[in-house]
C-alpha positions as CSV (number, residue, x, y, z in Angstrom):
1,X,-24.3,-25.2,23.4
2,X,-23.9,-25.0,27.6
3,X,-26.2,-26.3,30.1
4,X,-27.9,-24.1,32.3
5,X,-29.1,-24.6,35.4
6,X,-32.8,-26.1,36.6
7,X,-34.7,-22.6,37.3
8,X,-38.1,-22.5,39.4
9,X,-38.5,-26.6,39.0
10,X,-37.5,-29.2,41.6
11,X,-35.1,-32.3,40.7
12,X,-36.0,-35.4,42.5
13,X,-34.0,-37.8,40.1
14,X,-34.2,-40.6,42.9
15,X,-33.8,-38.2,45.7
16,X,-37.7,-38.1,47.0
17,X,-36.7,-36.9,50.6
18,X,-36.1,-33.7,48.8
19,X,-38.4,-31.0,49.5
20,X,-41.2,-30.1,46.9
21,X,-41.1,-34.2,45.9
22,X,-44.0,-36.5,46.5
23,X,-47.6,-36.1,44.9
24,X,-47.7,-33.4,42.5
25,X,-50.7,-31.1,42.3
26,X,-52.4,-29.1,39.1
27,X,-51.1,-25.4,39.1
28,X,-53.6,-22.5,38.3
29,X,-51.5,-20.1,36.2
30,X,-52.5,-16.4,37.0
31,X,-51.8,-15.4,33.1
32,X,-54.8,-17.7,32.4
33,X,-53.1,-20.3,30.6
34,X,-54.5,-23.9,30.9
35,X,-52.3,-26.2,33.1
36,X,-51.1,-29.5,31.3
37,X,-49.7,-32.3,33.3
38,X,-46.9,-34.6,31.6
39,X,-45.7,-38.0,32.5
40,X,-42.8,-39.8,30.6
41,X,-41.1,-42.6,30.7
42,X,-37.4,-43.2,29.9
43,X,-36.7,-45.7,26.5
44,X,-33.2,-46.3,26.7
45,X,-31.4,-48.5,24.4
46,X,-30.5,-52.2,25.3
47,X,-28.0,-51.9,27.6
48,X,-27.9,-48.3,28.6
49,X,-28.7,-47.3,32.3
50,X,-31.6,-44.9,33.6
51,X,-29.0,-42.9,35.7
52,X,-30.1,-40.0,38.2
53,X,-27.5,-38.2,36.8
54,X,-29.0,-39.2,33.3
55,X,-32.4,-37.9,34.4
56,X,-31.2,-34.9,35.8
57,X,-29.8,-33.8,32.3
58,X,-33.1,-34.8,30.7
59,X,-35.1,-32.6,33.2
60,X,-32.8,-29.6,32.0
61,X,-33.0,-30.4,28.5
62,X,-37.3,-30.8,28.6
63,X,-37.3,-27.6,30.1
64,X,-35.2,-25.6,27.9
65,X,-37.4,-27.0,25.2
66,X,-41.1,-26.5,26.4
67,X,-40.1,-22.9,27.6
68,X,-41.8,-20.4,24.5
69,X,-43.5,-17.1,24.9
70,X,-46.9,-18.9,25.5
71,X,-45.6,-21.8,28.1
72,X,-43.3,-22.6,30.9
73,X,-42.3,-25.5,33.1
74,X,-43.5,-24.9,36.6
75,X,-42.7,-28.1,38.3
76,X,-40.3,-30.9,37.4
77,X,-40.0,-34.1,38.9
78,X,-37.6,-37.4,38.5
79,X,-38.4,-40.5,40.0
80,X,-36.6,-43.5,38.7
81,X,-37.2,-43.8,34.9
82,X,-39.8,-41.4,35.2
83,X,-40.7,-37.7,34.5
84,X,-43.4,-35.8,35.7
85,X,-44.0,-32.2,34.0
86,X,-46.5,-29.2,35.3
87,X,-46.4,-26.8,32.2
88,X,-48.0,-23.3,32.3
89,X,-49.8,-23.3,28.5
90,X,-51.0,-26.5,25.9
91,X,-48.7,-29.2,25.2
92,X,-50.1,-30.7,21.7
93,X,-49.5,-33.8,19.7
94,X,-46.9,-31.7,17.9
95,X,-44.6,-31.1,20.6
96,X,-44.0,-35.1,21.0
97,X,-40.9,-35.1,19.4
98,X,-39.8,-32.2,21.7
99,X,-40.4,-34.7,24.7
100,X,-39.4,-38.5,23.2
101,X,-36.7,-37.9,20.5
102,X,-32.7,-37.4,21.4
103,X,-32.1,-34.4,18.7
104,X,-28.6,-35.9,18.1
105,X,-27.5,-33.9,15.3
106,X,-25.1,-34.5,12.6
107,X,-23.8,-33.1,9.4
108,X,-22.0,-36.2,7.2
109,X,-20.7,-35.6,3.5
110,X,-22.6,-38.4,1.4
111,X,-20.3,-41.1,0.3
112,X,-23.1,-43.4,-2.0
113,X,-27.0,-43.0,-2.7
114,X,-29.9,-45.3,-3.3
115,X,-33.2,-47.0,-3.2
116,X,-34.7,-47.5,0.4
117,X,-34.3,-51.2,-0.8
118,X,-31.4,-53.5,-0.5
119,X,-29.7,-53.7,-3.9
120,X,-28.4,-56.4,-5.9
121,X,-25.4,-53.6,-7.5
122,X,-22.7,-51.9,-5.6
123,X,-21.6,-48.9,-6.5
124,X,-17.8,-47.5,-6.8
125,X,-17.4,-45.4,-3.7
126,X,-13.6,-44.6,-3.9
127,X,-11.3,-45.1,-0.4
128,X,-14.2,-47.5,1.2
129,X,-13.8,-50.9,2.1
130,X,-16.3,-53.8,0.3
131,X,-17.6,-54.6,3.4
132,X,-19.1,-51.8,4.3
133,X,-20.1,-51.3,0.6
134,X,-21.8,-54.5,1.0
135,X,-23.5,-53.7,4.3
136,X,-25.2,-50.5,2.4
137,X,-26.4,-52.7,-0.5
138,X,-27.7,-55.0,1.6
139,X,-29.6,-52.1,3.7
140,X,-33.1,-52.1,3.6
141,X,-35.1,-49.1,4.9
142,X,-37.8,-50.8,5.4
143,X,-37.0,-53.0,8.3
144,X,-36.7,-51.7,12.0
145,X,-33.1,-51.2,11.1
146,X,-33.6,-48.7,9.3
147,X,-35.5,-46.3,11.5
148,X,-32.4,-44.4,13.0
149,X,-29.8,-45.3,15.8
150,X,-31.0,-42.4,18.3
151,X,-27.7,-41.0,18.1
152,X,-25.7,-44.0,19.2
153,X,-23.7,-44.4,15.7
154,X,-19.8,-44.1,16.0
155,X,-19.1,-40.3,14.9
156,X,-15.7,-41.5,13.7
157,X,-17.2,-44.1,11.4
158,X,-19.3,-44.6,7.9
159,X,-22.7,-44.7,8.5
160,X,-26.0,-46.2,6.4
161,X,-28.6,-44.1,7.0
162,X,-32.0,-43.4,5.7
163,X,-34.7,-40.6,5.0
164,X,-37.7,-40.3,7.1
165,X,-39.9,-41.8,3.9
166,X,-37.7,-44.9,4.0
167,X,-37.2,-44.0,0.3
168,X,-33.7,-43.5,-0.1
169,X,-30.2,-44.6,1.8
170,X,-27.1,-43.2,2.5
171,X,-23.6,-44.3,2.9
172,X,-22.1,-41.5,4.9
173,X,-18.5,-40.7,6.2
174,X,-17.5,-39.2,9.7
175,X,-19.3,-36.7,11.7
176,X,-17.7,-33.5,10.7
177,X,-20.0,-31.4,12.5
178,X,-22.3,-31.8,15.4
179,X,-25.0,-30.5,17.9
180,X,-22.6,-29.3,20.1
181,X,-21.4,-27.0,17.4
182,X,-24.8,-24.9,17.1
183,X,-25.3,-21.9,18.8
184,X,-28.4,-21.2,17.8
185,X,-31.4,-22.7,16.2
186,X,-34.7,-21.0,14.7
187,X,-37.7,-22.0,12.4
188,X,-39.6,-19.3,10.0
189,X,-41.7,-19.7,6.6
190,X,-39.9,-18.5,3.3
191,X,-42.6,-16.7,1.6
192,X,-40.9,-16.5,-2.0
193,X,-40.5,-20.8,-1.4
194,X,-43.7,-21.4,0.5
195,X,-42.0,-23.1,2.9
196,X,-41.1,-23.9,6.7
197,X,-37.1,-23.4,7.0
198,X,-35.2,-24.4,10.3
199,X,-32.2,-22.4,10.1
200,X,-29.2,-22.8,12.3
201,X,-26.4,-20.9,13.7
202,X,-22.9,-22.1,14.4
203,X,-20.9,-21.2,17.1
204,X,-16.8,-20.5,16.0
205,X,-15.9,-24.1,15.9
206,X,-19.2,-25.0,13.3
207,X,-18.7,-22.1,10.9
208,X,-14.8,-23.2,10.5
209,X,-16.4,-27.3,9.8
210,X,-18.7,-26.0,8.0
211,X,-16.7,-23.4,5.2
212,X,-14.2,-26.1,5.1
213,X,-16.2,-29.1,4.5
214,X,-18.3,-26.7,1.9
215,X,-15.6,-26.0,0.0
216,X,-14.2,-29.2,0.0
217,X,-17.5,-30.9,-1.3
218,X,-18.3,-28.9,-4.2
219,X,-15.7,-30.0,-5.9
220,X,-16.8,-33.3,-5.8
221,X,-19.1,-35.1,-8.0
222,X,-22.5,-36.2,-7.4
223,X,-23.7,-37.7,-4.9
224,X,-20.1,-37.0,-3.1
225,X,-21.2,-33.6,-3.2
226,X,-23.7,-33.8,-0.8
227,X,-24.1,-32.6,2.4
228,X,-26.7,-35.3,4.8
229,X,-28.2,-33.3,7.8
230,X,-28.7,-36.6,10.2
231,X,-31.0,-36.1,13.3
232,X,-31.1,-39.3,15.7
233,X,-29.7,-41.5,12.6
234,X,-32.4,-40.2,9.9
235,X,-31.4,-38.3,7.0
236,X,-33.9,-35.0,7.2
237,X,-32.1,-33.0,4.3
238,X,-29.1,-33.6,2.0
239,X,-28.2,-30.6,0.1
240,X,-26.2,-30.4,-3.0
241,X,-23.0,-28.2,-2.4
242,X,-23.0,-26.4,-6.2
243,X,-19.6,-25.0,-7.8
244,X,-18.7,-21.9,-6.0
245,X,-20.7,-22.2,-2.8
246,X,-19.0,-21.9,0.4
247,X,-21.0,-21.3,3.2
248,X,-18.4,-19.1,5.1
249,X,-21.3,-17.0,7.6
250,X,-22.0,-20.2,9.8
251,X,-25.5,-20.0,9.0
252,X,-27.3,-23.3,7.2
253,X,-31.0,-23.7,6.6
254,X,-32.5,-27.3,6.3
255,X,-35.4,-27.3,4.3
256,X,-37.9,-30.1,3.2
257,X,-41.8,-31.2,4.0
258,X,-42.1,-29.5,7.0
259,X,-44.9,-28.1,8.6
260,X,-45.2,-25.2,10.8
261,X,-45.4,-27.5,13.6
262,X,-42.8,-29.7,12.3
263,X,-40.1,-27.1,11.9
264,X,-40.7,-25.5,15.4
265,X,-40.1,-28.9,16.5
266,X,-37.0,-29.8,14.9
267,X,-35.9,-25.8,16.0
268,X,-36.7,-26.7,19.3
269,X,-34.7,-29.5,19.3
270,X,-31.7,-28.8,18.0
271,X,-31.3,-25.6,19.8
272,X,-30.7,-27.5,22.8
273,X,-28.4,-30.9,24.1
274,X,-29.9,-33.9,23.2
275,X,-31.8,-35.9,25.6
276,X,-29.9,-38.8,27.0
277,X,-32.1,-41.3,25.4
278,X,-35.6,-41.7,24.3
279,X,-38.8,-40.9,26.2
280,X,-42.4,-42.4,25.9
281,X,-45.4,-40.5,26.6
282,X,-47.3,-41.9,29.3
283,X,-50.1,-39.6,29.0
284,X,-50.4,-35.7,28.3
285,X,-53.3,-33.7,30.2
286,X,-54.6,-30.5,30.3
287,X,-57.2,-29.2,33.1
């Protein structure tokens, strides 16, 4: 996935000499379309710094992701830890996670499976120290731990992860394939499932990972043949990898509860970098 450049927005990440920057004004689009004002607010992580540079990357990121058919970014502005947004079309409640969440996407095999709880019984997960076995029995989904790391987990190490219900955990090896890695990503409705798919599509590098690690983990028994989809920390699908499958095309669907909205949301995210951190939504307005 490659950065492209800001096009037809201004940057003024700290910079507010710059000319376009100051007071920003509604936009009357000539299509018709209502103009939405955004304002967010960077939520880093304790200890991470609002950089311009930072901000910059966000601004190119926000508007790779609002841009549709039915909507474009017309203005852009930085100033400190704060975005401003003039967008040509609606901005709903469903695009939220479009504007706050990182979409720091990772594929982990699944080393161990349980309860959202923390469990009193550890479970034999071959070439893992006791340690960490003990840190995932002692997991609980339900405290503010177990609501995802935004991406900040060590790729090179196990992680305990949860689903978005909070209803099951994960013990999961190294990132084996990541955002970075996907070329392309789409959502559509499966009419013989009834159901929203987000299907991605993997650059050279991804559909290597991904035939090896596929043929490497059906083999395995269960739940080591599992395949955890992790986006910002959370476990959003972890397929089985049956006898025989190998997924050699470089295309993967992840499927689940999602909603139209939802899966255009996810799509939307992950067919771009991630944001640098977490946003909050100041306010969202249309005129």
């Amino acid at each position: 996935m490659t950065r492209r450049a800001l096009s037809a927005i201004t940057v003024c990440a700290l910079i507010p000499a710059l000319s376009g920057c100051g007071p920003m004004n509604y936009v009357v689009d000539s299509s018709g379309r209502p103009a939405t004002r955004v304002e967010l607010e960077a939520a880093p992580a304790a200890g991470d710094e609002v950089t311009s540079e930072a901000m910059s990357d966000a601004l190119v990121v926000l508007e790779e992701r609002l841009d549709t058919d039915e909507r474009e970014v017309t203005v852009a502005v930085a100033e400190g830890s704060t975005i401003k947004l003039d967008v040509a079309g609606e901005v709903g409640e469903e695009d939220q996670p479009l504007l706050t969440e990182p979409g720091e996407l990772a594929l982990r095999p699944v080393l161990a499976l349980g309860g959202g709880g923390a469990s009193a019984t550890s479970p034999d997960v071959p070439g893992v120290e006791e340690g960490v076995v003990a840190e995932f029995d002692a997991f609980d989904c339900g405290t503010p731990e177990g609501g995802g790391d935004d991406g900040a987990a060590d790729p090179d190490l196990t992680l305990v992860a949860c689903d978005k219900a909070g209803t099951s955990k994960y013990l999961l090896g190294a990132v084996e394939i990541d955002g970075s890695d996907v070329a392309r990503s789409s959502a559509s409705y499966r009419t013989e499932a009834a159901t929203w798919v987000v299907t991605l599509e993997f650059d050279e590098g991804g559909s290597a990972g991904l035939s090896e690690i596929t043929e490497r983990l059906q083999d395995e028994e269960s739940p080591r043949n599992q395949l955890a989809v992790t986006v910002d920390g959370v476990v959003v699908s972890a397929p089985v990898i049956p006898p025989g499958t190998v997924i050699s095309e470089g295309v993967a669907e992840i499927s689940g509860s999602f909603t139209r909205e939802s899966a255009q949301a996810l799509a939307g995210q992950l067919g771009t970098d991630p944001l640098p951190f977490p946003f909050e939504v100041r306010y969202i307005s249309t005129g």
